[in-house]
C-alpha positions in Angstrom: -119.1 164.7 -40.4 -115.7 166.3 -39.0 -117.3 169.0 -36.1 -114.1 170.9 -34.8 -114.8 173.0 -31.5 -113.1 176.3 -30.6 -112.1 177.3 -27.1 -113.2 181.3 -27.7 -115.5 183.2 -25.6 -115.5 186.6 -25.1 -113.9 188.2 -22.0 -115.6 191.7 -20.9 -113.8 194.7 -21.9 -112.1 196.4 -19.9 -113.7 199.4 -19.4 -116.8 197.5 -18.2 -114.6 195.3 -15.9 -113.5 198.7 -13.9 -116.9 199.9 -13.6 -118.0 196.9 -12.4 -115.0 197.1 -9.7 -114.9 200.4 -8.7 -117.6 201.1 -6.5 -116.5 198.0 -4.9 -113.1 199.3 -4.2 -114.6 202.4 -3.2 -116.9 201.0 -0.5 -114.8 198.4 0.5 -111.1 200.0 0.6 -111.1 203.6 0.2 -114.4 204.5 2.1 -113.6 202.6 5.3 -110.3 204.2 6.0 -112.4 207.4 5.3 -114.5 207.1 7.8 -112.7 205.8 10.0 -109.8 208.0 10.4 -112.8 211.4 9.8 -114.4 209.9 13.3 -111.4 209.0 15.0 -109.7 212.4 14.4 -113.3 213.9 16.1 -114.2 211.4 18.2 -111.0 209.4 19.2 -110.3 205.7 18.8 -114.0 204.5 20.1 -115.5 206.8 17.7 -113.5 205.5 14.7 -114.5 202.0 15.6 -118.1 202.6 16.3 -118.2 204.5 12.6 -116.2 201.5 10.7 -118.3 199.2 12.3 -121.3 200.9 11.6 -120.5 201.9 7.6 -120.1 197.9 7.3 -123.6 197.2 9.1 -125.4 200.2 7.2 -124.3 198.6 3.9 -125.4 194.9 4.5 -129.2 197.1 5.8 -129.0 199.1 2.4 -128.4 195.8 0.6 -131.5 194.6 2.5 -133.4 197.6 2.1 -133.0 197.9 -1.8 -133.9 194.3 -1.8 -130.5 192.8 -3.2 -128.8 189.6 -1.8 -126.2 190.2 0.8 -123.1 187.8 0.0 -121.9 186.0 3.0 -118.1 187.1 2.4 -119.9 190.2 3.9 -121.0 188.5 6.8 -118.1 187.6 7.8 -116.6 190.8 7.1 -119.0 192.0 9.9 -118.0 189.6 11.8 -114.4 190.3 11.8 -114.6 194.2 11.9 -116.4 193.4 15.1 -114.4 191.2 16.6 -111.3 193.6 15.6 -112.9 196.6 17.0 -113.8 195.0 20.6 -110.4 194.2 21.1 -109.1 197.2 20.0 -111.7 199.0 22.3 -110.6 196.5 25.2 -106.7 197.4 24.8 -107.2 200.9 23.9 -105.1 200.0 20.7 -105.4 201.4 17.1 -102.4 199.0 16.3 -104.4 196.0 17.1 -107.7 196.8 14.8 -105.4 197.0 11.9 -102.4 194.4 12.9 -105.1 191.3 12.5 -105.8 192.4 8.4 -101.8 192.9 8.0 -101.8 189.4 9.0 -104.3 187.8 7.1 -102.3 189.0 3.9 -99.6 187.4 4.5 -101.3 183.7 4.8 -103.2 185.0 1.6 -100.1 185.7 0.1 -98.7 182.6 1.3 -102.0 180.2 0.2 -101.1 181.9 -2.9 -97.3 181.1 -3.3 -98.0 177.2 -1.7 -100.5 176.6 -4.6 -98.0 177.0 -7.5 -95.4 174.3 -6.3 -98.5 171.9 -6.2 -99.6 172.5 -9.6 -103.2 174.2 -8.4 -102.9 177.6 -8.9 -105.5 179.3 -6.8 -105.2 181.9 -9.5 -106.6 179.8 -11.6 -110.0 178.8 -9.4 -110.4 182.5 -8.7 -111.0 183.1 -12.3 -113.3 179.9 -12.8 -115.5 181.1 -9.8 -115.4 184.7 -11.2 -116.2 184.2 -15.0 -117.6 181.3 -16.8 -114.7 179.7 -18.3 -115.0 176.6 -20.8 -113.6 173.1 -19.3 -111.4 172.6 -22.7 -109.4 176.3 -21.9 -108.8 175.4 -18.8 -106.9 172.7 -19.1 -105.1 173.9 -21.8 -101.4 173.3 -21.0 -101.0 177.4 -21.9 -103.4 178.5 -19.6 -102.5 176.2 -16.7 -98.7 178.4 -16.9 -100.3 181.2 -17.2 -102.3 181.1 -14.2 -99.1 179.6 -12.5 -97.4 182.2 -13.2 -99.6 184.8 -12.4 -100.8 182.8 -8.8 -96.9 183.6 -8.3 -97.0 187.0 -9.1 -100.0 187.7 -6.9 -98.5 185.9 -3.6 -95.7 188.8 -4.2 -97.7 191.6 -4.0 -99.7 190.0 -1.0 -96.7 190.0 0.6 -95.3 193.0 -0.6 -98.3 194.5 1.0 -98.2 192.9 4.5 -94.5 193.5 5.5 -94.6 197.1 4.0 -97.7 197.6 6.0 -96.0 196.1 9.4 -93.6 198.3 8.7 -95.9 201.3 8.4 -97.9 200.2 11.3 -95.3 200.0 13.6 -93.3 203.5 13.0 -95.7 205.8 11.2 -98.5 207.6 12.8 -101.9 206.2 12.4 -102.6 209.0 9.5 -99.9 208.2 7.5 -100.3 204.7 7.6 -103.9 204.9 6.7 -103.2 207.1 3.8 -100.1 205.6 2.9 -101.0 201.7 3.3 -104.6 202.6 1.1 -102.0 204.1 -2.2 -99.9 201.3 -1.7 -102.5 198.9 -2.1 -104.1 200.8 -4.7 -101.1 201.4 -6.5 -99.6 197.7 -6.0 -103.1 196.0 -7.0 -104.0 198.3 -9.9 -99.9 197.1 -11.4 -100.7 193.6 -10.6 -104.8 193.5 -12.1 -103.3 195.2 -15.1 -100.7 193.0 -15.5 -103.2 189.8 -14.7 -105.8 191.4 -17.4 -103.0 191.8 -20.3 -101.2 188.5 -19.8 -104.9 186.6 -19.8 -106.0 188.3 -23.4 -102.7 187.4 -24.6 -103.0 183.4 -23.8 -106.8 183.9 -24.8 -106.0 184.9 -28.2 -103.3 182.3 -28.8 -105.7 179.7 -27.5 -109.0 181.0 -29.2 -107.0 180.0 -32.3 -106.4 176.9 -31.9 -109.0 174.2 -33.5 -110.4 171.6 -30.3 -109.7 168.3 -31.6 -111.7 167.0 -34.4 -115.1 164.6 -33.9 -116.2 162.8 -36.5 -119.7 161.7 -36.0 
């Protein structure tokens, strides 16, 4: 009996993919700088930090609360908006709450850019740890380029994002490089998702197409 195996699965539309993302962008992204820059313009800079520090706190006690796991990325979140807010309380510096975030973009950005000349595109192990994606698609020699190409394309826009932001941080006010740096990332990472999205259903439906090798049993 000749068997042949597919490599197609269904990828979530869309639509369903930006709902599921949006309220996460919201409370992670565009909420913070929110309420941050609402308490620091009232209360100055210990106000602003005791208000970010307190919206990440108050959502891993809602998570709690409403009885859903907490993931430990948020944790350490926590952990790191306190540590950046203690010194930035200690120096009496707004410059050094955000410079520590800047920075960690650019080794992101880098990670991203070293993983392509060593044939592991971290690209690629995003996407397995984000969806379930069948062993035989993954090592298909099509998808492997693709997600080179695309861990490539992301380590741009990482850094695209850090040296603009440096910039920003270092010769705008603190308003406008709140404001600004927030579009920029929305703007740079809505392009590059899009992009990520539409190249992926393209190498899924030439893939999906083609017949696994045979078994005869």
């Amino acid at each position: 009996m000749n068997r042949s195996t597919h490599h197609g699965f269904e990828l979530p539309r869309l639509t369903s993919l930006i709902r599921h993302a949006l309220p996460r962008f919201i409370e992670g992204a565009v909420a913070p700088v929110a309420i941050f820059y609402a308490a620091f313009a009232l209360l100055g800079l210990n106000g602003g930090l005791v208000a970010a520090v307190a919206w990440v706190y108050g959502g891993i006690a809602w998570r709690y609360w409403r009885g859903h796991g907490v993931p430990a990325l948020m944790f350490l979140a926590a952990a790191g908006v306190t540590v950046r807010a203690v010194l930035a309380a200690v120096t009496g510096s707004p410059v050094v709450y955000f410079l520590q975030p800047t920075l960690g973009t650019l080794v992101v950005g880098a990670t991203f850019l070293a993983s392509v000349p060593l044939g592991r595109p971290l690209a690629q192990k995003l996407a397995a740890d984000m969806v379930p994606l069948p062993e035989a698609f993954m090592k298909h020699e099509r998808v492997r380029q693709f997600f080179l190409r695309i861990s490539l394309l992301w380590s741009m826009v990482f850094f695209a994002n850090a040296l603009i932001s440096l910039w920003m941080l270092f010769n705008e006010s603190l308003g406008a490089f709140l404001w600004m740096r927030t579009s920029m990332v929305t703007v740079l990472g809505a392009a590059a998702v899009a992009v990520s999205i539409l190249g992926f259903k393209r190498v899924l439906r030439h893939v999906s197409g083609e017949p696994a090798t045979g078994v005869t049993g």
